[in-house]
Structure formats: structure tokens, C-alpha cells
C-alpha positions in Angstrom: 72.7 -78.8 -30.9 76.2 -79.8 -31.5 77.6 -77.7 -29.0 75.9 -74.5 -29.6 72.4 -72.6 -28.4 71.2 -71.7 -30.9 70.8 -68.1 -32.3 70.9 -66.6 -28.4 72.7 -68.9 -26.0 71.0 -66.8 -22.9 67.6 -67.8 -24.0 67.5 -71.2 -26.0 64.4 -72.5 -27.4 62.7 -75.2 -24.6 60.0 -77.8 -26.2 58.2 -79.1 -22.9 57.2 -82.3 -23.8 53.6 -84.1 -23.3 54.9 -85.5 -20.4 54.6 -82.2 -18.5 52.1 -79.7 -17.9 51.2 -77.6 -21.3 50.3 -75.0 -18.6 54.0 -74.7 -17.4 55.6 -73.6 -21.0 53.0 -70.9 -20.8 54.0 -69.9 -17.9 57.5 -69.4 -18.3 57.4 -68.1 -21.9 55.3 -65.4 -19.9 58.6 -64.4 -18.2 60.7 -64.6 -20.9 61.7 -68.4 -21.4 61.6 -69.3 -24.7 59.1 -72.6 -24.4 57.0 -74.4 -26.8 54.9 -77.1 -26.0 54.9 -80.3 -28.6 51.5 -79.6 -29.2 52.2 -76.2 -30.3 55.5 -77.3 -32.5 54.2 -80.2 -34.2 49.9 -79.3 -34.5 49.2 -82.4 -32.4 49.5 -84.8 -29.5 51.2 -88.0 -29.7 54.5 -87.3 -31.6 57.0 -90.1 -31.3 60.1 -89.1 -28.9 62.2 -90.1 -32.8 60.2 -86.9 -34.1 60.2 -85.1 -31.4 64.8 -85.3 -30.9 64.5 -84.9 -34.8 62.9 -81.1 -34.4 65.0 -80.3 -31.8 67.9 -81.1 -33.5 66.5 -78.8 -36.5 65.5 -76.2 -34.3 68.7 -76.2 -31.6 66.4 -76.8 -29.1 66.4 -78.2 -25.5 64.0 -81.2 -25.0 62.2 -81.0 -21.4 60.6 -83.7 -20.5 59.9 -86.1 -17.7 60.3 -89.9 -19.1 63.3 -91.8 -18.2 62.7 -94.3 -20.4 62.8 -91.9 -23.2 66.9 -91.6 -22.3 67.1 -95.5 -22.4 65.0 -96.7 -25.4 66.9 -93.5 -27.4 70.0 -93.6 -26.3 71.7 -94.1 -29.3 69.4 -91.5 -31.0 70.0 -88.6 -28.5 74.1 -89.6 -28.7 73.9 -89.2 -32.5 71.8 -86.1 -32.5 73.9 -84.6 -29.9 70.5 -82.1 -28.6 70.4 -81.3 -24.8 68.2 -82.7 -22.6 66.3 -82.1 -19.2 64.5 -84.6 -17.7 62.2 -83.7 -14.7 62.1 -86.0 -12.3 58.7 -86.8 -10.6 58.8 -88.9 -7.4 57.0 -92.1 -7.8 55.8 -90.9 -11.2 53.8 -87.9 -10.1 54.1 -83.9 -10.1 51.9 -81.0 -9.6 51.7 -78.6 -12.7 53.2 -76.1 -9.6 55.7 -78.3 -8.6 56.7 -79.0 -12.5 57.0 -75.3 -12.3 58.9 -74.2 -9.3 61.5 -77.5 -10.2 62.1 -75.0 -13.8 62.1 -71.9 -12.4 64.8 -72.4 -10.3 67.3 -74.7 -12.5 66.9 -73.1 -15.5 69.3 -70.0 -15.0 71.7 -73.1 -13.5 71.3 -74.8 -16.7 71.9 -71.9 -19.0 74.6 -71.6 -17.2 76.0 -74.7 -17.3 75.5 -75.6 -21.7 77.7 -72.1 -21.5 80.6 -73.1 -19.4 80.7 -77.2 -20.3 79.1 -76.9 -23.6 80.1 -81.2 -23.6 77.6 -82.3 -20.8 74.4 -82.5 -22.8 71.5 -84.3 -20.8 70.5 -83.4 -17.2 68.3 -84.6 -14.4 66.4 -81.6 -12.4 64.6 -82.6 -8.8 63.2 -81.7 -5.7 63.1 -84.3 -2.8 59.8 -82.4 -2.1 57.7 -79.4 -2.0 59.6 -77.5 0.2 63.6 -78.3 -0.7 65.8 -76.4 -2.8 65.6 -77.8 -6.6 68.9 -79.7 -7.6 70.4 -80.4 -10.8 72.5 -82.9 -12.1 74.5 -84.4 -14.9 73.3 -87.4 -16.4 75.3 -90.1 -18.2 73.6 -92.0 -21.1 
């Protein structure tokens, strides 16, 4: 994804990784989004994050997932491959499947938005401080 969405930059193609809740990609492929879960890409569980940046390279798609150590044991990997990134921050390690959900929901048409307008920034961080505040997103730096 060097610089580019894909085939339709409104509705990129999301692989929600392991780390999240299979249950969510469902969900919002159910309203339009264009997620895949890692179990449905690659025909199993346990895919190395190398294997997993690789497809999404191929595919222009956006990895979604919710290990930050993912950004700093690949960093050099996800600089060269140039795919976006979302990572979903979960407070003290832990999120509901609904939570997971509601965090997506409302910073996806943000992101969209945002690979459109600074096509550059490639890896963001989305969060709520808790059930009940207004999801944020942010730019990360690798």
C-alpha cells in the first residue's frame, strides 16, 4: 500500500488480526466494511505478523490489530512494506468484543478519511478512555 487503497479507496480491504475478536470483522463486513479475519485469509490461526504485513502488502490491505509490540519488533518490516496500520488499543491489555466494535465503528469513516487527504501518515492508534467516551484516533510514529 504505497500510497494508494487499493482498487476502491472509500472501502479498503481490513484484515482484523487474531488479536481481536473474529466476531467483530463479521460484523462490520455486515454493514459494508470490507474485513477479513486472518483466519479466513490465510486457512488458519497462528500466522506470523512477517506473513501476515506480507499479504497485506499483496492485497493493499489495512492490518487491524491490537499488539503494540507488533509496531516495535517490525518496525523495519512495516517501514519497508509501506501497508497501513491500525492498532486498537485495549486498556491494561483487555477489550470487550463490543467495545472492539464500537472503538471501529466510529474511527473508521475518520480513517478513510484521513489515508485520502494525507495519504503519508500510514500507522494509527484508535482508543477509548472507556466505555462511555468518544473513540479517538491518532497518528503514530514508528
Amino acid at each position: 500500500m504505497t500510497g494508494k487503497l487499493g482498487s476502491d479507496p472509500d472501502n479498503p480491504l481490513f484484515l482484523l488480526d487474531e488479536s481481536l475478536t473474529p466476531a467483530v470483522a463479521a460484523a462490520l463486513a455486515l454493514v459494508g466494511y470490507r474485513f477479513v479475519t486472518v483466519v479466513a485469509a490465510f486457512g488458519r490461526n497462528a500466522v506470523e505478523d512477517p506473513e501476515i504485513i506480507e499479504w497485506c502488502r499483496t492485497q493493499n490491505a489495512v492490518w487491524v490489530h491490537a499488539d503494540d509490540r507488533a509496531r516495535k519488533q517490525h518496525r523495519a518490516l512495516l517501514l519497508q512494506s509501506g501497508i497501513l496500520t491500525v492498532w486498537v488499543y485495549r486498556k491494561r491489555g483487555r477489550m470487550t468484543a463490543r467495545e472492539q466494535l464500537r472503538v471501529l465503528v466510529y474511527t473508521l469513516p475518520q480513517l478513510i478519511r484521513d489515508w485520502r487527504e494525507r495519504p503519508h501518515v500510514r500507522h494509527y492508534r484508535v482508543a477509548a478512555v472507556n466505555e462511555y467516551a468518544k473513540p479517538g484516533v491518532r497518528q503514530v510514529e514508528l
